[in-house]
C-alpha positions in Angstrom: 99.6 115.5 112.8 101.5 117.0 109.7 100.4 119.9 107.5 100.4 118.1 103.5 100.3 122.3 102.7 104.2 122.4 103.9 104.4 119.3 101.1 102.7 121.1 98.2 99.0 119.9 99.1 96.5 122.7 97.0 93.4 123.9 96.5 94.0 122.3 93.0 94.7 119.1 94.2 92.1 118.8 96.6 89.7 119.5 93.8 91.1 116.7 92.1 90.1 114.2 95.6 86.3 115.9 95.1 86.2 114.7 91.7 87.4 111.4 91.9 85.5 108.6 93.4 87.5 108.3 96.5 87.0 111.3 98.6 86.2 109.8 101.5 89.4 108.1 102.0 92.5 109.5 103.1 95.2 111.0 100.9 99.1 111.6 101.1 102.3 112.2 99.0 104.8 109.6 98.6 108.0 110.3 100.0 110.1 106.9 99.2 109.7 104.3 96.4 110.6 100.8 96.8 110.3 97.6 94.3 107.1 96.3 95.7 105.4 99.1 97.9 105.9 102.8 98.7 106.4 105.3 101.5 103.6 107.3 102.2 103.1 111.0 104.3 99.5 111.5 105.3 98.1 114.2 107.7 97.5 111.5 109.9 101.2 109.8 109.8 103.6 107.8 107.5 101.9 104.2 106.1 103.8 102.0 103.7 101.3 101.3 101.0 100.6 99.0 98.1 98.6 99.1 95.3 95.6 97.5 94.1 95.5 95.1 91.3 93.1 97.1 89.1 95.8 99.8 89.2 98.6 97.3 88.7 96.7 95.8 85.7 96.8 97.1 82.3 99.1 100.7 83.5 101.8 101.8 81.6 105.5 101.0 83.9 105.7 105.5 83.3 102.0 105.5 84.8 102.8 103.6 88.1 103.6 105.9 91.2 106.8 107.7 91.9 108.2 109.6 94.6 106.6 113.1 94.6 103.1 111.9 93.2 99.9 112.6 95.2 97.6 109.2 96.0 94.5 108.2 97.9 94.9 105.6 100.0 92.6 103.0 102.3 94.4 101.9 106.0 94.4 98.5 106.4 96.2 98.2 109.5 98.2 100.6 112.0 100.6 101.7 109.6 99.9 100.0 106.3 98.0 101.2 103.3 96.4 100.1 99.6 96.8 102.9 97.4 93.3 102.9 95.6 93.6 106.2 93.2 96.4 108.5 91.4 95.6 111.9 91.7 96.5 113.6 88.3 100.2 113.9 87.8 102.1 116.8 86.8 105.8 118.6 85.8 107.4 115.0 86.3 111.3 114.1 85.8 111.2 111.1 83.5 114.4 108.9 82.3 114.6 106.5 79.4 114.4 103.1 81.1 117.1 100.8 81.2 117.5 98.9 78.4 114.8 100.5 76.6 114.6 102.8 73.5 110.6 104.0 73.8 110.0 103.4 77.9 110.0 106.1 80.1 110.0 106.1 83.5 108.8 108.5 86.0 111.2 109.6 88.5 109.6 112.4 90.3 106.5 114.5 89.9 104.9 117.6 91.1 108.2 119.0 91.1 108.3 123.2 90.8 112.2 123.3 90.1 115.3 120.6 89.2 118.9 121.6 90.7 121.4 120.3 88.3 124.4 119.3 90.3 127.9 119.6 88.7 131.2 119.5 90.7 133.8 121.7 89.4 136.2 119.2 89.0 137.3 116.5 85.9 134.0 115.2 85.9 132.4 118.9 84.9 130.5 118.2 81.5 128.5 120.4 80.2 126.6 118.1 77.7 124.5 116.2 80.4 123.8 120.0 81.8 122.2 120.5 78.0 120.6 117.0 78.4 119.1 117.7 82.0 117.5 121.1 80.7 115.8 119.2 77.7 114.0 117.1 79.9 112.8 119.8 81.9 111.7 121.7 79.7 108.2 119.9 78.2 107.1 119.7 82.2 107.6 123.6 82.7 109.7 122.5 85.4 112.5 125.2 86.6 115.9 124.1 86.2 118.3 126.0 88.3 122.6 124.9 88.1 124.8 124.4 91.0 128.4 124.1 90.6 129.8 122.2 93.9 133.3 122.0 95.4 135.0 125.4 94.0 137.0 124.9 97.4 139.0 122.4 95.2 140.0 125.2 92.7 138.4 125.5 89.3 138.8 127.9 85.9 135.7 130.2 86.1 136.7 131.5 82.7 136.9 128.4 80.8 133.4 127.5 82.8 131.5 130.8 82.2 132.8 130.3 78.4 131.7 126.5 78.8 127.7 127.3 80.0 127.4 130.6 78.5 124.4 129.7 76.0 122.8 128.2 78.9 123.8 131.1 81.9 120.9 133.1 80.9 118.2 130.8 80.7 118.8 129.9 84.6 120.0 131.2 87.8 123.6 129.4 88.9 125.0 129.1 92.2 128.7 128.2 93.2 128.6 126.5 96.1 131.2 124.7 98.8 130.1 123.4 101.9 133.1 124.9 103.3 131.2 128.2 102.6 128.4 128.3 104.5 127.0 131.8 103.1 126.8 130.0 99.4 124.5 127.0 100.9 122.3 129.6 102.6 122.3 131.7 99.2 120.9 128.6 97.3 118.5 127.8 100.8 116.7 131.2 99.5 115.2 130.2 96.3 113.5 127.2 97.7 109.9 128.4 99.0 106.9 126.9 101.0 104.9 124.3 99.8 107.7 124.2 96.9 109.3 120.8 95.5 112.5 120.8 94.4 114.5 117.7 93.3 118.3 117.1 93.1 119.7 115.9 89.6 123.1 114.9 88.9 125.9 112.1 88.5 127.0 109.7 91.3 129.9 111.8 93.2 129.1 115.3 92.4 128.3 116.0 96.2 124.4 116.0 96.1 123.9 114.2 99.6 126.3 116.5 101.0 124.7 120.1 99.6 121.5 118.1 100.8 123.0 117.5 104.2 124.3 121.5 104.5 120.8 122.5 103.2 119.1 120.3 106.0 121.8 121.4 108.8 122.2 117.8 109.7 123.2 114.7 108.8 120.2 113.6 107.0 121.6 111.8 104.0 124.6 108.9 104.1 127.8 110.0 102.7 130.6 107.8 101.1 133.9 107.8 102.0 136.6 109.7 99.3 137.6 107.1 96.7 141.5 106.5 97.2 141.6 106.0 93.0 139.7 108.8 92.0 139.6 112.0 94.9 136.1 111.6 94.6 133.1 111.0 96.8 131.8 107.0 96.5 128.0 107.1 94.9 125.8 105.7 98.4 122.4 107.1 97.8 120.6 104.3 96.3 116.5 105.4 96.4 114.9 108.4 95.6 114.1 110.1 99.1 111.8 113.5 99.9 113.3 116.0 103.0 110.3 118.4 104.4 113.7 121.1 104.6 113.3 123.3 107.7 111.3 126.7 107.5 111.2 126.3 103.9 110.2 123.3 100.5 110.6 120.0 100.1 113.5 118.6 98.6 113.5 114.9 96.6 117.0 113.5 96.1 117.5 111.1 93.5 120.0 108.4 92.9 122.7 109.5 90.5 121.7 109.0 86.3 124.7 107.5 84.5 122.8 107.7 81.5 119.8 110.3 81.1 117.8 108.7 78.0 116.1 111.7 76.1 111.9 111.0 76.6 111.3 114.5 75.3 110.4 114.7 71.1 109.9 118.8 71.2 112.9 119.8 69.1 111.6 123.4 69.1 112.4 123.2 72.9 115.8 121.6 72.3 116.6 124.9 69.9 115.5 127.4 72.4 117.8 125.6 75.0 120.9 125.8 72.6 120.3 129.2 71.1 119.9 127.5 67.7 116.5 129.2 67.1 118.0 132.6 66.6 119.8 131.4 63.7 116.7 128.9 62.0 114.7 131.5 61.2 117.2 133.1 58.7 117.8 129.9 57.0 117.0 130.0 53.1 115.0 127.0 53.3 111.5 127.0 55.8 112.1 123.1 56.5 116.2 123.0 56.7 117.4 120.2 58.6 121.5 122.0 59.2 123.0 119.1 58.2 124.1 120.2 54.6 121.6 122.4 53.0 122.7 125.7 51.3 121.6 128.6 52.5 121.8 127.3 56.2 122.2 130.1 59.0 122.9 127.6 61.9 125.6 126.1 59.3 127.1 129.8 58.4 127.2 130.7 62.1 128.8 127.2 63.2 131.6 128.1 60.5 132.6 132.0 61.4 132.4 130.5 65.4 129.2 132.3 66.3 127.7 129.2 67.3 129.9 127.0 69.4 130.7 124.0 67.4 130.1 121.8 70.6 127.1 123.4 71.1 125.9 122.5 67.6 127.0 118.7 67.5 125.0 118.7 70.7 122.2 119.7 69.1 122.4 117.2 66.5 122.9 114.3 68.9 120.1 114.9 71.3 117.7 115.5 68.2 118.7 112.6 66.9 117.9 111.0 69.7 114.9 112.5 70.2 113.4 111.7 67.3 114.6 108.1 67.8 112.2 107.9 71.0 109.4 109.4 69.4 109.5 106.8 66.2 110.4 104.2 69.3 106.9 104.9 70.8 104.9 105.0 67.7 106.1 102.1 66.4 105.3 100.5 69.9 101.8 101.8 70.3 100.7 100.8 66.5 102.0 97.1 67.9 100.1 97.9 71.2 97.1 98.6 68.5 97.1 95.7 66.3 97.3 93.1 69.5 94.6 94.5 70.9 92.9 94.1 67.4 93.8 90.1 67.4 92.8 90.0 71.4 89.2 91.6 70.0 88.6 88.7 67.5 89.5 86.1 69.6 87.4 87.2 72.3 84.3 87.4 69.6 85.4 84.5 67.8 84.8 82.7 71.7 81.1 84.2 72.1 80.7 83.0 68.5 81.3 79.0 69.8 
C-alpha cells in the first residue's frame, strides 16, 4: 500500500474525484511519461496506463497528461490501466514546443516550487535564470536557485553582481556534493506532501544533486566529457522520486531552449525590477524603446538599471507577445474551420 498524501493527494483534490463522474474508480499521480502510455502510482500499486479515445480525441497536445498530473484510472489487468478522467490541473511548468511558435506543452504540474539549477562554471547564464522565473511566475509556482559545483572555484562577486535583481525575489543555495552540509541545507526547504521539480540545462549536475538529495544512486549519471570538463546530459524522461522523510521531487530532461508560453508582461517587469522605474515614465502607455520622458530609458543610461538586465527585458517581451499573437491567430483559424465543418455537416442533413 502507498500513502498518495506523501505525493501531494488533498482534501482539494479528492473533492475534485466527488465531483467528477468517476468516483468509483481508482485514482493516482503519474510519476513517468512515455510516447504512448504513462507510469502511474496508485494506493494500490504502480499500473502503466493509457488513455481512452474520447480523451485522445479533440484535446489540445498542452491538455494531454504530464508527469505530476492527478488521473482516474480503470484496471484492466494486473498492472495495466485506461486513464478515464483528468482531475483539474494546476501550477504547471510549460515549454514552447519544438518547432512551434503558439504550442505549449505541459511538462509538469501540481508543482509547489521549481529549483533552477546553474553550475558555477562557463556555462553560468543568468538570462535562462530570468527566462525560468517568467514561466513560473503565471502558475504561482515557487522558484528557488541552486548554484552547483563551487568545489570547482567560481567569482561570488561577479555572481552576486550578476543575479542581484533577482537574489531577493528567491532563496539561493550554493551547493557541492563534495559538501554534504549544503545538500542537507537545500533537503530542508522541501516539505511533506510538497512537489518540487528540477529545471536546468543538460550538464549542470541535476541527477547528481538529485542523487545526494535521495542518498543513493537513484538517477544515471554520465561520464565527464574529455572536450568539455563537463558532465554528459543521460537523463532522458521526466521521472518523480517520493524523497525520503520529506516531498516529492520530478526531474526533468535538460531544456536547450525554454520557449516563453507566458504573455503577462506585468509579471516579466516585476521579475526584472523594471516596474519601479514604469511608473515614473511621462507617458501612461510608454513602450521604453524611444519615447521621451522614459524612466526605464533614464535609468538604463546613468547605469541604475543594468543594461543586460534591460535588453533582457526587451527580448523576452518581445517574445512574449509573439506567442500571445501566435495563439490568437491560431485559435481564430481553429474558429473559422469549425465554422466551415458546421456547414458542411448541415449542408449533409440538408441532402
Amino acid at each position: 500500500m502507498h500513502d498518495l498524501h506523501l505525493y501531494g493527494w488533498n482534501d482539494e483534490l479528492f473533492q475534485q474525484k466527488q465531483n467528477s463522474g468517476y468516483k468509483e474508480f481508482i485514482h493516482g499521480r503519474i510519476t513517468v511519461t512515455h510516447k504512448t502510455c504513462y507510469e502511474v502510482i496508485s494506493e494500490a500499486g504502480h499500473y502503466s496506463c493509457e488513455m481512452t479515445g474520447n480523451m485522445l480525441y479533440g484535446r489540445d497536445v498542452s491538455d494531454y497528461p504530464c508527469t505530476g498530473d492527478w488521473v482516474i484510472f480503470q484496471v484492466t489487468d494486473t498492472d495495466k490501466g485506461i486513464i478515464l478522467a483528468m482531475l483539474p490541473r494546476k501550477k504547471t511548468l510549460y515549454r514552447l514546443k519544438s518547432g512551434s511558435v503558439s504550442e505549449r506543452q505541459a511538462i509538469a504540474s501540481h508543482i509547489d516550487k521549481a529549483f533552477i539549477v546553474q553550475s558555477l562554471d562557463n556555462s553560468f547564464n543568468v538570462r535562462r535564470i530570468e527566462r525560468f522565473m517568467l514561466q513560473l511566475s503565471s502558475e504561482s509556482i515557487q522558484p528557488i536557485l541552486i548554484l552547483t559545483k563551487t568545489d570547482l572555484g567560481f567569482d561570488a562577486d561577479e555572481i552576486n553582481k550578476a543575479i542581484k535583481h533577482l537574489s531577493h525575489k528567491m532563496p539561493v543555495f550554493y551547493t557541492s556534493t563534495q559538501l554534504p552540509e549544503s545538500i542537507d541545507m537545500l533537503r530542508e526547504t522541501i516539505h511533506t506532501g510538497e512537489t518540487v521539480v528540477f529545471t536546468g540545462m543538460s550538464g549542470v549536475g541535476k541527477s547528481t544533486l538529485i542523487n545526494a538529495l535521495c542518498g543513493r544512486e537513484l538517477l544515471q549519471t554520465g561520464t565527464i566529457s574529455d572536450s568539455t570538463g563537463k558532465g554528459k546530459h543521460t537523463s532522458t524522461r521526466r521521472e518523480m522520486v517520493l524523497l525520503p522523510g520529506s516531498g516529492v521531487l520530478i526531474d526533468t530532461p535538460g531544456v536547450k531552449l525554454f520557449g516563453v508560453t507566458n504573455d503577462n508582461t506585468d509579471n516579466l517587469s516585476e521579475i526584472l525590477d523594471i516596474s519601479a522605474y514604469e511608473g515614473k515614465c511621462r507617458f501612461k502607455d510608454c513602450k521604453h524603446v524611444n519615447e521621451k520622458g522614459c524612466a526605464v530609458l533614464e535609468a538604463v543610461s546613468t547605469g541604475e538599471l543594468d543594461r543586460g538586465v534591460y535588453e533582457s527585458y526587451l527580448k523576452l517581451r518581445r517574445e512574449a507577445w509573439h506567442y500571445t499573437a501566435s495563439v490568437h491567430e491560431k485559435r481564430k483559424q481553429e474558429k473559422s474551420f469549425s465554422k466551415i465543418v458546421d456547414e458542411v455537416k448541415k449542408r449533409k442533413g440538408n441532402y
